[in-house]
N, C-alpha and C positions, 0 to 999 in steps of 0.2 A: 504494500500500500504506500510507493511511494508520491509525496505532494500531497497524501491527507495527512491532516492534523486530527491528533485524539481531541473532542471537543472537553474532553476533564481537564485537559493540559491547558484548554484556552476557557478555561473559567472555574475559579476559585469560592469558596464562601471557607471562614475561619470566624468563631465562633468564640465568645468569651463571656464572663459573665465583669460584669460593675457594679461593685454592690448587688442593689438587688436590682439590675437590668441584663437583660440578654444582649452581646451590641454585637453584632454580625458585619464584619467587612466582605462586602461582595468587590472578587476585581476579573477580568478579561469580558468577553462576549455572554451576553444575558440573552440567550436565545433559544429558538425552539427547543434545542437540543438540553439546555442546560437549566434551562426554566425550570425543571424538576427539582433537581439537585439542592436549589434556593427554598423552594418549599419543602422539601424534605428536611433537609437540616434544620431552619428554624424551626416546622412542627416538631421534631423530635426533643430539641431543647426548650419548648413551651412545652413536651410531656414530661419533661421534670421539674418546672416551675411554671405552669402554666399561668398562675394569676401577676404572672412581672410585666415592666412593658421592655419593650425591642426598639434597639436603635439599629436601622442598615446603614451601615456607611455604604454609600455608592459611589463614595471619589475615584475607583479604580477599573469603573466598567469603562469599556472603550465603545461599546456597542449594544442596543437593546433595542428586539423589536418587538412584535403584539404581543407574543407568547409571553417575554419577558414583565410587560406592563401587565399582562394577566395576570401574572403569579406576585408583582406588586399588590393588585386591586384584590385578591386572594386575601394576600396578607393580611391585610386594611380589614376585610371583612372579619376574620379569623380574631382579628385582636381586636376589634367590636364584640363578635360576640361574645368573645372572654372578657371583656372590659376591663383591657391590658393593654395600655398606650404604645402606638405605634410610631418613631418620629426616624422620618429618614434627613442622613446628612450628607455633604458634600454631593448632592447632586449633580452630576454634569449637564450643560448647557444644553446639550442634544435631547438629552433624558428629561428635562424639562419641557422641554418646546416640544416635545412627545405629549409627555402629560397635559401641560397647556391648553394644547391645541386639538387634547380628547376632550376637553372639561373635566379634567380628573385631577388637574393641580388642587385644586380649592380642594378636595378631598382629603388630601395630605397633611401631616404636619412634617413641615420642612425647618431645616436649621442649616447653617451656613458651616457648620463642622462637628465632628463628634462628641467635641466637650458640652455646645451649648445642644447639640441635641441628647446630649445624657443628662442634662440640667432638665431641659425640656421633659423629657418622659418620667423625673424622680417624682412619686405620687406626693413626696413629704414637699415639692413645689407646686403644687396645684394642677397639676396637667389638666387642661380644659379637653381632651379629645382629641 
């Protein structure tokens, strides 16, 4: 198989805990292929603390298409109905203007880096949603 790339090699998720937040660094391509992988690993670590909230860092995706914004808007739902704050950080430009431009930004709570979005989601600050 040469000229294909394993799509595990071109998309990562690592997984940590902060205090009591789940904060998941997603980095390469968020796409059909890999979209699971993102959901998989977070539900598994909200099966062992399901009522925390989750921060995605997204600073290190290079590429995301419907699949990937699916398994976003998944999330979203997921930590609704657990009523477990959801706050994504370091968005990139693309991946905005994605969301944007579905009407799914407003949906989001976004932070401009991991710190303020671990502030964001700590219940002991008020997380509005």
């Amino acid at each position: 198989m040469t000229g294909q790339s394993d799509p595990a090699r071109r998309f990562t998720v690592s997984i940590g805990l902060h205090g009591n937040l789940i904060v998941a660094h997603a980095s390469g391509d968020l796409d059909y292929r890999c979209a699971d992988l993102l959901h998989r690993q977070v539900a598994d670590a909200w099966q062992v603390a399901p009522s925390v909230g989750l921060v995605l860092d997204l600073g290190g995706l290079t590429f995301c298409d419907s699949m990937g914004v699916g398994v976003l808007v998944l999330l979203l739902n997921q930590s609704r109905a657990q009523r477990s704050p959801l706050v994504l950080s370091n968005v990139p430009a693309r991946v905005e203007r994605i969301l944007s431009l579905s009407g799914l930004l407003e949906s989001f709570h976004v932070e401009p880096s991991v710190e303020a979005a671990i502030q964001a989601a700590d219940p002991r600050h008020g997380f509005g949603g």
